[in-house]
Steps between C-alpha positions, in 0.01 A plus 500: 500500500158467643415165315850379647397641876122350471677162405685498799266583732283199331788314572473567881114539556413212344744259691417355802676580764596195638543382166824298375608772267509758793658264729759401293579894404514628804761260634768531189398852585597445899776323430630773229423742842689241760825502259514881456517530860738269581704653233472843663548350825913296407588810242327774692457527862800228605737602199706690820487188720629287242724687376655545849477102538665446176780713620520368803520093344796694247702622861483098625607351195773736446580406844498123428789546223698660717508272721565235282773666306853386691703791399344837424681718215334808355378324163274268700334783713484746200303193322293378756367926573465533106264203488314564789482887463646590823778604707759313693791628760740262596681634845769355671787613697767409194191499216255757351305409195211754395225461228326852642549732188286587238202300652339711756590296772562596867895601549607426823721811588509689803144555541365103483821370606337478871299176344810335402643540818193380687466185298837449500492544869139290568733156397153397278594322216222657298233800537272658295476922500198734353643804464448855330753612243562856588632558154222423268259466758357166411473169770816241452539198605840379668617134584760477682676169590859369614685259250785457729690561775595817451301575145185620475226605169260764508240412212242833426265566237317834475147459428395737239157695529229349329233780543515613156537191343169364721355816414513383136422238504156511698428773208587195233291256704150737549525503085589102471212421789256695245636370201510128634152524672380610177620210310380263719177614529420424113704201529373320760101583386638353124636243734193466680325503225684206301458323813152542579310462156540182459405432858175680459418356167499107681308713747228573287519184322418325856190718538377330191566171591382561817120635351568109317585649159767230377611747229727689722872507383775522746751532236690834607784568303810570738858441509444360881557134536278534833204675301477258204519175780179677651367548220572155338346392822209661446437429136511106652279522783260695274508192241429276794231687630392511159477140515319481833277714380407314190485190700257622756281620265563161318402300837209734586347456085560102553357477853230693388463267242529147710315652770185619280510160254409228765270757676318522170444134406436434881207768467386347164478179568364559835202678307456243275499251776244716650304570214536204269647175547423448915259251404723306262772330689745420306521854356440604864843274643700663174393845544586487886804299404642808296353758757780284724770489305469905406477537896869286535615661248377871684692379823827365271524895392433661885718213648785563245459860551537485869790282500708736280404761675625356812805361380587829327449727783709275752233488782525131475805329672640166388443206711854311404443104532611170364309368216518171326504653119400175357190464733386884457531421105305198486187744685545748273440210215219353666327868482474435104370118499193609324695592219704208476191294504253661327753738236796192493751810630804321593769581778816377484699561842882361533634548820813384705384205808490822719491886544495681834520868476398818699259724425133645531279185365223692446665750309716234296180290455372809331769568270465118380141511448510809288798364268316232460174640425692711251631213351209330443354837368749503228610153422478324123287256379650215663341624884892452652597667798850464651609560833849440552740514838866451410747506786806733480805559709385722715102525408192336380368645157123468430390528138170458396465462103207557239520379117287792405617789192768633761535880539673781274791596624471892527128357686739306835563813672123600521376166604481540899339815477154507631233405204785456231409292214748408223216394285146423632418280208766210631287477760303159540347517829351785756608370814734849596430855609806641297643551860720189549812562331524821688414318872720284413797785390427654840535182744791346304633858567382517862712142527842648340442220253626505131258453245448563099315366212685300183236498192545337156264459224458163665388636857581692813720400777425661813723437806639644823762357719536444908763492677608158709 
């Protein structure tokens, strides 16, 4: 017994109390409360007023059949005051029908005849009497109406005294209001309980993710369809933080990287310009010559980090113009002469005579250039690069084509995440940053364009389409 009482006052001290559990108890528990007392309320304290109504509603509709009975005979009446437990006199100067006996009615001799004679008297058709039956001392209810010309029915009911039986039953109720108070007091904390575990175990799983610990489980076992959508929910946006997470650190280990690579071959052959070949000049021109290419390819990596950063925090509005496609291609090919002239890269572009369309050049220029550059990153031996517009009902698809290994399949959905590689070693060139793909994801997106990738062990087809 005092291990049982210790356990529930654990139970109590060490809940919050503006916790769910509480919450949730003590409103089954005010509601069990708000019940009881409407209960006692109807059977209790207005049991005499409604019973006095419901007498009073049996005197009218008793009334009603007479009234729409066209001949009256002794049956009827005796029916109509057996069904409706009450008393009807029938008086007219050639007709007397009385229901009166054996129901504790109101006779109307001697004594009450003086209300007969006043209604008879008043010419009312109807009127309603409260009066006190001298006989058995209790309050009854007359109606008295006139059905014709000369005929007219006095409908009573004696309304019994409920003292005792109220009496009773406010004894049965104090032991049912324990009894039922009881009950749903361990109910609803069970209840509560059910309720609020698994509510408290996501809870506590959020915590941990929270702290960044991606090994939280939100998987609460409840019957609640609500409950198990949260925590489905959860479980998802954990995996996808999970994900961020990996690629941030992912982004911050390769910008490290690019960042410290050129600094470090800038610094060296700075020294050894410094230190060793300055007097030589052709080592001289070739050291500074790679001291400048490490220093384009420094600004590539902050300029590509800028621009996604811009792009993906929507700071940057689009300026919406018309472009002529064809013409912004042709720059974006004239970028990589030096490869077609000194590497024998070649660039096929087919085109329709003409292509007007809306957008941010800048932007669009962008995403060309870095398709491109992938292309050539990744093409085959042959040095082919193929940039393709093809005209369709209602837009302009661009495509621009590589003839390198292609990518695996379970590799497409990873490829426009930032510093995604399918496999490095395809790679034939370092002209990129490992940033296009994903500036390009982000201004396609920023555009509402369509785009997607179609690889084959015979190259990659990357495209996007604009709207006329």
């Amino acid at each position: 017994m005092w291990l049982k009482m210790n356990k529930i006052k654990s139970i109590f001290t060490n809940t919050k109390p503006n916790s769910l559990k509480i919450n949730i108890w003590l409103f089954l528990s005010a509601f069990s409360i708000f019940i009881l007392c409407f209960l006692w309320l109807f059977q209790i304290v207005f049991l005499n007023s409604y019973y006095k109504s419901y007498k009073t509603e049996e005197l009218d509709k008793a009334a009603i059949e007479l009234k729409a009975i066209p001949k009256l005979t002794t049956n009827i009446i005796e029916e109509i005051a057996q069904r409706r437990d009450i008393c009807i006199e029938i008086y007219g100067e050639n007709t007397y029908v009385s229901t009166l006996s054996n129901k504790g009615c109101m006779e109307f001799g001697n004594k009450n005849f003086k209300i007969k004679r006043e209604f008879i008297n008043s010419g009312l058709l109807e009127q309603h009497y409260n009066l006190i039956n001298e006989e058995y001392k209790n309050e009854t209810l007359i109606y008295a109406l006139k059905l014709d010309k000369d005929i007219y029915a006095f409908i009573n009911s004696s309304l019994k005294p409920l003292d005792s039986t109220i009496t009773i039953l406010s004894n049965q109720f104090i032991f049912t209001t324990i009894i039922v108070l009881i009950i749903s007091l361990i109910v609803g904390y069970f209840i509560s309980k059910k309720l609020s575990k698994p509510i408290i175990k996501i809870s506590n799983e959020a915590r941990k993710l929270a702290d960044g610990n991606f090994s939280a489980n939100f998987k609460a076992p409840s019957d609640i369809y609500e409950i198990n959508e949260l925590a489905e929910s959860l479980n998802y946006a954990k995996e996808e933080l999970s994900k961020t997470e990996s690629l941030k650190r992912d982004l911050m280990a390769n910008v490290s990287h690019d960042l410290k690579t050129p600094l470090t071959m800038i610094k060296a052959y700075a020294e050894m310009v410094r230190d060793i070949t300055y007097k030589n000049k052709e080592k001289r021109e070739e050291n500074l010559n790679t001291i400048i290419e490490e220093t384009d390819r420094l600004a590539l990596l902050v300029n590509d980090i800028l621009d996604l950063s811009a792009i993906q925090s929507e700071n940057v509005p689009l300026k919406l113009e018309k472009i002529d496609l064809i013409e912004l291609i042709d720059q974006v090919i004239k970028r990589f002469n030096i490869l077609i002239e000194k590497e024998n890269y070649h660039f096929i572009f087919t085109h329709p005579n003409h292509v007007i369309i809306k957008a941010d050049r800048q932007r669009i220029y962008q995403v060309i250039y870095n398709l491109v550059n992938n292309a050539i990153n990744y093409t085959g031996e042959d040095k082919n690069i193929y940039i393709n517009i093809i005209e369709e009902k209602n837009s302009y698809k661009i495509e621009i084509k590589d003839t390198g290994k292609g990518i695996k399949q379970e590799d497409l959905k990873h490829i426009w995440d930032k510093y995604y590689h399918s496999d490095k070693k395809h790679k034939r060139n370092n002209y990129g940053t490992g940033l296009g793909l994903s500036i390009v994801k982000n201004i396609l997106q920023m555009h509402n364009y369509k785009y997607g990738v179609a690889s084959s062990n015979k190259g990659s087809t990357f495209y996007f389409k604009i709207l006329k």
